[in-house]
Each structure stands twice: as structure tokens, then as C-alpha cells.
Kinemage of the C-alpha trace (Angstrom):
@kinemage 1
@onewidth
@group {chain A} dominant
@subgroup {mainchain}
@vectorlist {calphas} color= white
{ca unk a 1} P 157.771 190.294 95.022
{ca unk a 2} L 155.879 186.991 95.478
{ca unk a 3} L 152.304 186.559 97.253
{ca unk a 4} L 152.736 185.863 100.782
{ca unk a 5} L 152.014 182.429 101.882
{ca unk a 6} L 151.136 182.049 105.418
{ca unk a 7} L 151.545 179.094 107.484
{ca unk a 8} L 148.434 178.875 109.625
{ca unk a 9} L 147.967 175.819 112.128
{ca unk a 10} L 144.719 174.112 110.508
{ca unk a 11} L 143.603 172.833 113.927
{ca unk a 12} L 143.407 176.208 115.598
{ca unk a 13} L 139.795 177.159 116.204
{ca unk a 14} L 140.302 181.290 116.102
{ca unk a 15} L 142.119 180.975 112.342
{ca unk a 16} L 139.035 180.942 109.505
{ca unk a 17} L 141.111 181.488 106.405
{ca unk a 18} L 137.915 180.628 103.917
{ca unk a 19} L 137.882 184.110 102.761
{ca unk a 20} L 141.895 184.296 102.202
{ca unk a 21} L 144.416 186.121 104.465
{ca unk a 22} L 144.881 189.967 105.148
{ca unk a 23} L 148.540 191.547 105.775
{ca unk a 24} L 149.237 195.179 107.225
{ca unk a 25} L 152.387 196.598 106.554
{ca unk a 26} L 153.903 200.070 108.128
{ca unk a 27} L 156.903 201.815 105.942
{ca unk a 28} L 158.822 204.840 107.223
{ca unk a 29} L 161.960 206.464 106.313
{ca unk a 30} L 163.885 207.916 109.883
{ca unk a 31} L 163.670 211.650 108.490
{ca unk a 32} L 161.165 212.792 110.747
{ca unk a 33} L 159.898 215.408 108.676
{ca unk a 34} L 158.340 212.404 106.664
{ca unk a 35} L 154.675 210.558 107.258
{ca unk a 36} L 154.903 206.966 107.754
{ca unk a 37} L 151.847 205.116 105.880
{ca unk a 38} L 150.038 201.848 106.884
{ca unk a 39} L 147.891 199.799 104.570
{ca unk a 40} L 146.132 196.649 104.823
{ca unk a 41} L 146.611 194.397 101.462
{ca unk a 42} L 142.937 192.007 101.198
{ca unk a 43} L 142.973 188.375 100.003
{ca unk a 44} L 142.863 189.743 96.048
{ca unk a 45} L 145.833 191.793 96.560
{ca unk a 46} L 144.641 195.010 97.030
{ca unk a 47} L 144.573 197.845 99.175
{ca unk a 48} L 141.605 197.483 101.262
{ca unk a 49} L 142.494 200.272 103.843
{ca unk a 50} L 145.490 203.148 104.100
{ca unk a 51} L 146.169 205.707 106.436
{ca unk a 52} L 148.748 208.280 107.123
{ca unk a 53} L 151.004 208.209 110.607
{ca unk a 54} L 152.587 211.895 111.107
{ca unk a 55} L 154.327 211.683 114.031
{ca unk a 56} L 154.057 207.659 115.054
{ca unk a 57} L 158.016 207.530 114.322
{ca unk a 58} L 158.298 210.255 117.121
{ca unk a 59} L 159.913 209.813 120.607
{ca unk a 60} L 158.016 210.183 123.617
{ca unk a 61} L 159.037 213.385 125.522
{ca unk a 62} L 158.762 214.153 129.350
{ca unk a 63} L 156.253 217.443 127.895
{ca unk a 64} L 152.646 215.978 127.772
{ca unk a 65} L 151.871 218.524 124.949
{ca unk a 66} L 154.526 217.350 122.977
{ca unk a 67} L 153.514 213.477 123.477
{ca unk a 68} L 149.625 214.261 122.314
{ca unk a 69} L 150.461 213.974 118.497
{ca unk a 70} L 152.188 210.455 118.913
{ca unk a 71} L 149.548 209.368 121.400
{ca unk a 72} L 146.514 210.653 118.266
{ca unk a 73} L 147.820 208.267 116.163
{ca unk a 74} L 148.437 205.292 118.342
{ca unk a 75} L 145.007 206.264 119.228
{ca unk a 76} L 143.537 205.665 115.412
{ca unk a 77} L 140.897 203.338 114.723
């Protein structure tokens, strides 16, 4: 709707927003037939990085087997 404006404490040593800011944003719908999607948004306001979540909106079952999708994509990166 509007570009984000973050408000970063200029004092703090581990912020270097030179190059601009980064936001990552995770959308879902609760049909769980669905993929939920991640991106990353760069400085210039585009996509720098997507990816594709299957099961992440899953709940954790007492079956291991049944838990190893969820845990794959917790697991990304």
C-alpha cells in the first residue's frame, strides 16, 4: 500500500541500513490443501528471494513420519 518505513535506533551498532532495509513476509490461507509462500522484498522493492512452504501450516503429530514434512521446511535454508 505504502513503502514500509522502519524505525531503526541510529545508535545501535548491529543495524547498517546504508544499503536500505529488507522485509520477509509469509501469507497462507488455513485450507491446508494450500502452499503458504515466503518472499523477501530488497531495498528497491522487489522480490529478491521466494519460496514455497507445503506443509509449514501443518500441526505437529505424535507420528514422527507424519512430522518429517513440517520439520523439511522449518529446516529450509
Amino acid at each position: 500500500m505504502a513503502p514500509y518505513s522502519a524505525e531503526i535506533d541510529v545508535d545501535d551498532d548491529d543495524w547498517d541500513t546504508s544499503k536500505g532495509i529488507r522485509a520477509m513476509a509469509l501469507a497462507y490461507v488455513p485450507d491446508l490443501s494450500q502452499a503458504a509462500f515466503g518472499a523477501v522484498i530488497g531495498p528497491d522493492g522487489d522480490c529478491v528471494e521466494h519460496i514455497r512452504f507445503p506443509n509449514i501450516v501443518r500441526r505437529k503429530h505424535y507420528d514422527p513420519a507424519e512430522n518429517e514434512p513440517k520439520e523439511a521446511d522449518l529446516k529450509v535454508g
